[in-house]
N, C-alpha and C positions, 0 to 999 in steps of 0.2 A: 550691398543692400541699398539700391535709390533708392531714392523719396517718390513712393507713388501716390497720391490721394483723391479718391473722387468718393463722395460717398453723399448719402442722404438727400438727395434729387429729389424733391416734389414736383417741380416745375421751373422753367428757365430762370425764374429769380430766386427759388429757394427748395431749400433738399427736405424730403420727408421718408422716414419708413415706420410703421407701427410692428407694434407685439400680434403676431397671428391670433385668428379670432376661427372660433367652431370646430374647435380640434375634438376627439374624442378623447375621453379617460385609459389613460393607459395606467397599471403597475406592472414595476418588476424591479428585482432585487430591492424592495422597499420603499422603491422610487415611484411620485405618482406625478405625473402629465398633464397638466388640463387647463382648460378654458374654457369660460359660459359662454354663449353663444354671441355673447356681445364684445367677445375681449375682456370683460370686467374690467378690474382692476389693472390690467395689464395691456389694456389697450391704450395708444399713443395714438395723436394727430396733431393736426394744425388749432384745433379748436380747444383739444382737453389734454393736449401733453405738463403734466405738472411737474417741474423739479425746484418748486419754492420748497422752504422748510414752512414748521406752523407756524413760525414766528414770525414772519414776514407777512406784507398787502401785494397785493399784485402789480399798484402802484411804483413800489419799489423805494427804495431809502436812498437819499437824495447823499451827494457829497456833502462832507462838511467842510470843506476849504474848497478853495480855486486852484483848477491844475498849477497856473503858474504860482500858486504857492508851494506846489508839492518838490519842484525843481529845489525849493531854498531850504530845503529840510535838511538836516543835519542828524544822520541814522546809523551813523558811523559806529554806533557802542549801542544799538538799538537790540541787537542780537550776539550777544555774549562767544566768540568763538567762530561771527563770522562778520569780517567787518566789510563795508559795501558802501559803495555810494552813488546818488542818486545824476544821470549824470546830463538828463532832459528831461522834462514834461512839456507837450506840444498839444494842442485841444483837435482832433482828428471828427472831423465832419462827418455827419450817418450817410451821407451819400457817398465817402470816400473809404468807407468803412468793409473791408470784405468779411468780415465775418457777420455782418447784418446792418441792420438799418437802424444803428443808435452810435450818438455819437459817444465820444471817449477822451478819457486823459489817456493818453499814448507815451507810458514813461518807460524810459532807456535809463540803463545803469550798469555796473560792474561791482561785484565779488573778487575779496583776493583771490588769486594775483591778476586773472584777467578771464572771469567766466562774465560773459557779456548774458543781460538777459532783457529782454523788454513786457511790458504788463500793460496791458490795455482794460483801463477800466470805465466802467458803464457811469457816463452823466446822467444817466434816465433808468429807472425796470431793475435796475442791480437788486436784489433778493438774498444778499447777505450768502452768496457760494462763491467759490475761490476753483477752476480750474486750471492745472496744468499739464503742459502740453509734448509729447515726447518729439525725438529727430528721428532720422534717417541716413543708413549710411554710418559715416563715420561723425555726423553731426558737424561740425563748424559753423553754423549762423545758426540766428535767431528767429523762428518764423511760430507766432502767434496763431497761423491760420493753417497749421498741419496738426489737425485733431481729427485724424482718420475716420473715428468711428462718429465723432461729433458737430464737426465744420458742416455749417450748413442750417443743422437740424433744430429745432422747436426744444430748448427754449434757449440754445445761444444764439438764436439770432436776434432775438428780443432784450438783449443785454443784463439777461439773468447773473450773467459769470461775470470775475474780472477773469479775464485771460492771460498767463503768461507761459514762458517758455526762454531756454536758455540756447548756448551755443557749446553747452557740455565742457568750457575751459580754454576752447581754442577756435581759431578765425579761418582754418586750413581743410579742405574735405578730404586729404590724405593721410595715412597714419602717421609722417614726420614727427607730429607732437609726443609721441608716445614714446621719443627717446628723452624727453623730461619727466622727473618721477611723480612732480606734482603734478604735471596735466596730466601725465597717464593718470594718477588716483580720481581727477578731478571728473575725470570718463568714466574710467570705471565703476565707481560707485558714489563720488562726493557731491556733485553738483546739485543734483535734485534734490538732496536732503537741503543745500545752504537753500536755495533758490524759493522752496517755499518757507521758509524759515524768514526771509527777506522780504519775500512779495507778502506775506503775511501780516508783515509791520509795516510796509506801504498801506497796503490797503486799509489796517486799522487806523494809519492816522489821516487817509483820506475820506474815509464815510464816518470817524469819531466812533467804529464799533466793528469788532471782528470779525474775519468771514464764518456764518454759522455751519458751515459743511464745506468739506476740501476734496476735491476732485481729481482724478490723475488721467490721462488718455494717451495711447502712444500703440505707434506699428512698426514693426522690425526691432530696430536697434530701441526705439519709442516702446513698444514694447518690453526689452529685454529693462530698461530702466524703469517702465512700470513693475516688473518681478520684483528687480532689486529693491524699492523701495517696500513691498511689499514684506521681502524678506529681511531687510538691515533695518528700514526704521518704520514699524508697524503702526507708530501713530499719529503720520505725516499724512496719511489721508486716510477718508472716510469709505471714499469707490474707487475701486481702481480697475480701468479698461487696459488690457494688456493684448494689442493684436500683433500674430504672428513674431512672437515674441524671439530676439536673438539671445536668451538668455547663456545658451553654452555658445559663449561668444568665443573662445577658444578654439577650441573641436572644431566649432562650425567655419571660421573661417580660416584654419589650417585643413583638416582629416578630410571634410564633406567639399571643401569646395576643390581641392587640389585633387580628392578621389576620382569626382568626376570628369575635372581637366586631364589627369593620366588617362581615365577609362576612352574619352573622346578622342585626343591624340597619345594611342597604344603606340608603347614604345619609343613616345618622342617624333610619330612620325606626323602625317598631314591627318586632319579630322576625319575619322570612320563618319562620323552621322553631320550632316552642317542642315541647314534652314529648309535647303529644297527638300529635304525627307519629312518632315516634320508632318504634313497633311495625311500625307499616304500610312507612313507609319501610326498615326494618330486613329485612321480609319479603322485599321489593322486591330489595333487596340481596344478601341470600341466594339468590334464586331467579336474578339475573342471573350472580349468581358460581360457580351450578352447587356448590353447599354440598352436603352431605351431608344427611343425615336427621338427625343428629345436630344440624346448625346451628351448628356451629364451621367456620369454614376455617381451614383449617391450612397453607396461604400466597397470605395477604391481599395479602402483595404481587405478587403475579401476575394478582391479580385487575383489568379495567381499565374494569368498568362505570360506563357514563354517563349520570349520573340524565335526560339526557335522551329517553333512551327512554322514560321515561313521564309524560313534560310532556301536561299538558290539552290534550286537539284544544280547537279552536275550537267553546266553547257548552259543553265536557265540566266538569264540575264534580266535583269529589273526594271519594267514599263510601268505607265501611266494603269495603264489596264489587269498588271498581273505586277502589283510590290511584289518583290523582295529582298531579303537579305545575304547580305556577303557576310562568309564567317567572323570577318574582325567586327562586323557592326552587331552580328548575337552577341559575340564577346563583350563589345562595347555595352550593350542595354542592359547585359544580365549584373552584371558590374554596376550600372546607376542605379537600375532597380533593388538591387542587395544594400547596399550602401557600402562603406568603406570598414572595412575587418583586416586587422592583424594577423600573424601566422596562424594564430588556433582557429581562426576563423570568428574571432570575437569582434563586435562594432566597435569601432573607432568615434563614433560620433552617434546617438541613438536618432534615428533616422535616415530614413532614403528614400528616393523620389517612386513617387505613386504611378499606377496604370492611368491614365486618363490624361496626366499632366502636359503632354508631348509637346504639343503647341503652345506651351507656355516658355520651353525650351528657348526659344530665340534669340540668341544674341547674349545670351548669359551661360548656358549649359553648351549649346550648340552655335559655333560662327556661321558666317554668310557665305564662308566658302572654306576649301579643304587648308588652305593654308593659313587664312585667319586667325583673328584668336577673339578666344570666348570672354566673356564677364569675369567665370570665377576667375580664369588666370593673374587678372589683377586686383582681384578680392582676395586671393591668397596672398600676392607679392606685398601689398602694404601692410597684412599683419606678420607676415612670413621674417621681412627686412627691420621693422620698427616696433612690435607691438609685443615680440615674446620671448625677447633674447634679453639679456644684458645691456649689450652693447648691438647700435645698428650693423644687420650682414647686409649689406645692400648688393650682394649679389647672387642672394639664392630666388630661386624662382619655385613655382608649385612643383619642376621636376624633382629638388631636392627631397620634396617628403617622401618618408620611409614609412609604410604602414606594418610596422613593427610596435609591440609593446613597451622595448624600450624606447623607440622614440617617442611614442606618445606620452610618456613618461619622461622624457628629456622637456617633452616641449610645453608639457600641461603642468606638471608639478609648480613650475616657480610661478605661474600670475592667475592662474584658473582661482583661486581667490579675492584676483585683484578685476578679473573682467567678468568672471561668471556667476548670474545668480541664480545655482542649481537646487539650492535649500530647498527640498519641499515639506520643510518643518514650518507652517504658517500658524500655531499653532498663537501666537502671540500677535500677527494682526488678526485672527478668529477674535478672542479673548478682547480685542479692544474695540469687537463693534466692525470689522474692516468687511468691507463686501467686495469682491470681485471675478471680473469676467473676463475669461478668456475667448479667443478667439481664433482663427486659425482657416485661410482659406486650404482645400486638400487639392487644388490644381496649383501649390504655390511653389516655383520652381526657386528659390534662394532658400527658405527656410523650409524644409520637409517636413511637414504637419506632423505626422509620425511623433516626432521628438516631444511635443508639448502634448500631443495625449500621453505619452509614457510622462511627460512629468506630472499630469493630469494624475495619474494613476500613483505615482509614489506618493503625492501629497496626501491620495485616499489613504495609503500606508500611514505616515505619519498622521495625521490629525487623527485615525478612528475611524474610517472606511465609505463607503459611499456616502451616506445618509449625513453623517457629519459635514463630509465637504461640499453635499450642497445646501446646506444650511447658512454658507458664506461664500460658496466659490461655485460656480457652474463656466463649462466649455462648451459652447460653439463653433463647429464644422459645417464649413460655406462648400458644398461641391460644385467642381468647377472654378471656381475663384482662383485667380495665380496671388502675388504676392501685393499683398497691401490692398489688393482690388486689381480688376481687369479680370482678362481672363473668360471662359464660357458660360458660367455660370452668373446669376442673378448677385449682384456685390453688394445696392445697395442699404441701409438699413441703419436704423437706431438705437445705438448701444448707450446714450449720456441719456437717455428718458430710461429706459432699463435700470441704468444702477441707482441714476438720483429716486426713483419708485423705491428700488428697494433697500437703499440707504433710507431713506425720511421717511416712510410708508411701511417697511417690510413685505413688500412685495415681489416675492423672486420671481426673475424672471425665467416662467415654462418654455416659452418658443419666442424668438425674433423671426421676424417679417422680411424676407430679402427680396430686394427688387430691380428687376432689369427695367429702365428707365430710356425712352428715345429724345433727339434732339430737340423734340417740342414738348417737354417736359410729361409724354404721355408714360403712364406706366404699361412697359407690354409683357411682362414675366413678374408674377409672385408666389415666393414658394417659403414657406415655413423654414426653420432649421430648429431643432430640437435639442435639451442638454445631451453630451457625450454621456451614455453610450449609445444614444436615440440617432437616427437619421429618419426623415422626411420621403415616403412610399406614397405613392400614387393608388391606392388601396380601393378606392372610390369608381375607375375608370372616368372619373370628371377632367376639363379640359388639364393640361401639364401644366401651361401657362399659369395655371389658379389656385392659388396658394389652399381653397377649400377644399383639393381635390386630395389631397395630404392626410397622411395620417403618423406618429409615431410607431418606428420598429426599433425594435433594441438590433443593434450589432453586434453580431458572435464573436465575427476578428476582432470590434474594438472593447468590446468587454473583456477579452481574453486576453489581448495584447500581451506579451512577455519579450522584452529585447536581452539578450545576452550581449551586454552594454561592459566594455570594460573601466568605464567611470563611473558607472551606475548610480542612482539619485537616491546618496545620504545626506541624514539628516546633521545639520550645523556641520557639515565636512567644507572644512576652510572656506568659510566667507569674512572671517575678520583677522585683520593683519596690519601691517605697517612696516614702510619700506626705512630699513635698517641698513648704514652699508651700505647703501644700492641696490638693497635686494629687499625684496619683500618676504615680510618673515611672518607666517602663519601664527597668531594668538588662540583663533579656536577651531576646534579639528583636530586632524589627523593627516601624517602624511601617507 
């Protein structure tokens, strides 16, 4: 899972996307839609984006000490259970400043035993919020300016936030660390609980007053740490943005990434499908699923084309002008499209990759050429070797996995506690005030969107059923989007003005604004996206391009969704445990 980031683009010096404005009223299943002709409440820009709380000036609350006093503080015993020390403060210039034009104490420190984290705090505009910030990948460094859904946008560029972010425990972007048991926990679930525990008592004894609202932001693995905090420690933050979240960190980077590696080199041999197909078949795609002109579908999962329709007659050979397919490449797509299943034919991983996605394929699903190798094959090898055995196998490869029951079962049982946060029991950050927003582009070729609307959908289980869970939780599908952003579809948009609204305000957010953005910071594409189970329909016949031309449709496939998932998402099923032995030994759950 790289670090992709581009988001929130106004203009060459700075990113914007608002809440869609002129939608009609929709209901269904209890759920209602809308927006006054102005945005109301829920319109975001450069002029009116608010994420002060009321207890703040616009002015902002000035530090009460000098950076370089902050270096000489002594915080060692400041937080009971996590001891840390402060290890720079350096005064960072607003013209040197990438996350906006204020400058900052720029303070570096470490957590036992060695989670490095940095915190950049506002000299100027700070309004009493505290965001932090998720990785990418397997994490190893510290980067302050990978806030996905919020880098960029109104109002951290005006140094509303102090900003931090960690290195999740280790300095390495390979799984290596995860043959130590304390960096593995430090990954898997410990870091972001110390981290704002830490930055918290920074920040109070540098402004002399608490941050009055705490924020969480993260994509991919950033994501999957936004869940978990969501799910272990309910009252670490107030909003939490959780895009394309790796929560079934297991699964996904054993079952789904090694499924697709067997499915593209069948039988071990040289790649059925590499880069040069990806246009053609893409077209293919499009024209079976009855796309628009535009060439986004706007719900891929309804879509149910079967590459076998344009399998080679006998003697037909495959042009520019007449695609086709060779038997092992149906083989191959029907395989990625299904996802990875067991002998009963049950999921191994809840998710598989979407009609539309194809071009997002490149270089991770699909190599450059037949003998190549793809992405996942080394996304599976360093959790494969380091991250879910005992002891390091350093020499199994994605050929080894078995997509059998019991192996899934060999290979999930002993850490899917210690990596995964699949609880969609939220029931206790509900209860403490918690708001959050999922996320999820449906052209995302590492994480299959698929999986976080099904956990979408069990959380409705546990809490109480539609109506409940958007009362604190709403999901957002970007069509066309690949992972983390890129991709065909419109990526750009504003998710930190969304939650801080409806954290401090109660303002949930109906629809985000996404926007294709060109070099000269024009906006050339905007298109609504609507809560799960709503996608975004051209109803109007007004241009594609214009987010007005939009209107909410419920989705049948995504309303109905049912995966015959052989882990399926229970509630409090092994998320707390402690490694005993060398083994991590389940406390709550079941095996």
């Amino acid at each position: 899972m790289p670090k992709l980031f581009r988001w929130c683009r106004w203009n060459s010096a700075t990113f914007l996307a608002t809440l869609a404005a002129a939608v009609a009223l929709v209901t269904g299943a209890g759920v209602a839609l809308a927006n006054s002709a102005t945005g109301g409440a829920q319109a975001a820009n450069s002029a009116s984006a608010k994420a002060v709380s009321a207890s703040t000036t616009t002015s902002g609350i000035a530090p009460a000490m000098s950076c370089s006093g902050v270096a000489q503080l002594d915080l060692a015993a400041a937080v009971p259970g996590v001891p840390f020390e402060i290890t720079s403060a350096t005064e960072l210039a607003a013209s040197t400043n990438t996350l906006g034009n204020w400058a900052a104490c720029d303070v570096k420190g470490v957590i036992a035993p060695q989670l490095h984290f940095e915190i950049k705090l506002p000299e100027t505009g700070w309004q009493a919020n505290y965001l932090q910030v998720g990785c990418g990948g397997l994490c190893g460094n510290t980067n302050v300016t990978s806030a996905p859904a919020s880098t960029g946008c109104v109002p951290l560029t005006t140094g509303a936030f102090a900003v931090a972010s960690s290195d999740e425990g280790h300095y390495q972007g390979g799984g290596l660390f995860s043959t130590d048991p304390t960096l593995r926990a430090d990954f898997g679930y410990k870091s972001d609980h110390e981290l704002v525990q830490a930055a918290k008592a920074i920040v109070k004894q540098y402004y002399g007053q608490a941050a009055t609202h705490s924020y969480f932001d993260g994509c991919s693995q950033g994501g999957h740490q936004a869940l978990t905090e969501a799910q272990r420690y309910p009252t670490d933050f107030d909003g939490i943005i959780a895009g394309a979240p790796a929560n079934n960190f297991t699964a996904l980077n054993t079952f789904s990434h090694a499924w697709t590696a067997q499915s593209v080199y069948l039988n071990g041999g040289p790649a059925t499908i590499t880069n040069a197909d990806l246009a053609d078949l893409h077209k293919a795609v499009l024209k079976g699923c009855g796309a628009p002109a535009d060439g986004i579908i706007a719900d891929p999962l309804s879509c149910t084309w079967d590459p076998g329709t344009i399998q080679c007659k006998p003697g037909q050979t495959s042009t520019s002008d007449a695609y086709c397919l060779t038997a092992d490449q149906v083989t191959t797509l029907r395989r990625i499209y299904a996802g990875p299943t067991d002998e009963r034919g049950q999921l191994l991983y809840p998710g598989y990759q979407l009609r539309g996605s194809e071009l997002n394929w490149a270089g991770i699903i699909t190599p450059a050429t037949a003998t190549g190798a793809s992405g996942d094959i080394s996304f599976v090898r360093e959790t494969l070797r380091y991250q879910i055995f005992d002891s390091p196998q350093p020499t199994l490869t994605y050929k080894d996995i078995k997509f059998t029951a019991a192996y899934y079962k060999k290979v999930m049982r002993p850490v899917e506690g210690m990596y995964d946060a699949t609880d969609p029991d939220l029931t206790a950050f509900k209860k403490a005030g918690g708001k959050l927003i999922l996320w999820h582009g449906l052209g995302d070729q590492h994480i299959p969107s698929v999986g976080t609307m099904a956990y979408y959908k069990a959380v409705e289980k546990a809490v109480g059923g539609e109506a409940a869970t958007m009362s604190f939780a709403r999901l957002f599908l970007l069509p066309g989007v690949a992972h983390c952003g890129g991709g065909q579809g419109p990526d750009t948009f504003d998710a930190l003005t969304a939650i801080t609204d409806w954290v401090t305000r109660g303002d949930a957010p109906d629809s985000l604004t996404t926007k294709s953005v060109d070099s000269s910071g024009n906006t050339t594409i905007s298109r609504p996206v609507y809560p799960f189970p709503y996608y975004a329909k051209n109803t109007t016949g007004g241009p594609a391009t214009d987010a007005s031309s939009y209107t909410p449709v419920k989705s049948t496939a995504e309303a109905t969704l049912k995966l015959d998932w052989l882990g399926s998402f229970r509630s409090g099923y092994e998320t707390v445990g402690n490694w005993v032995g060398g083994k991590w030994v389940v406390t709550k759950g079941k095996n």
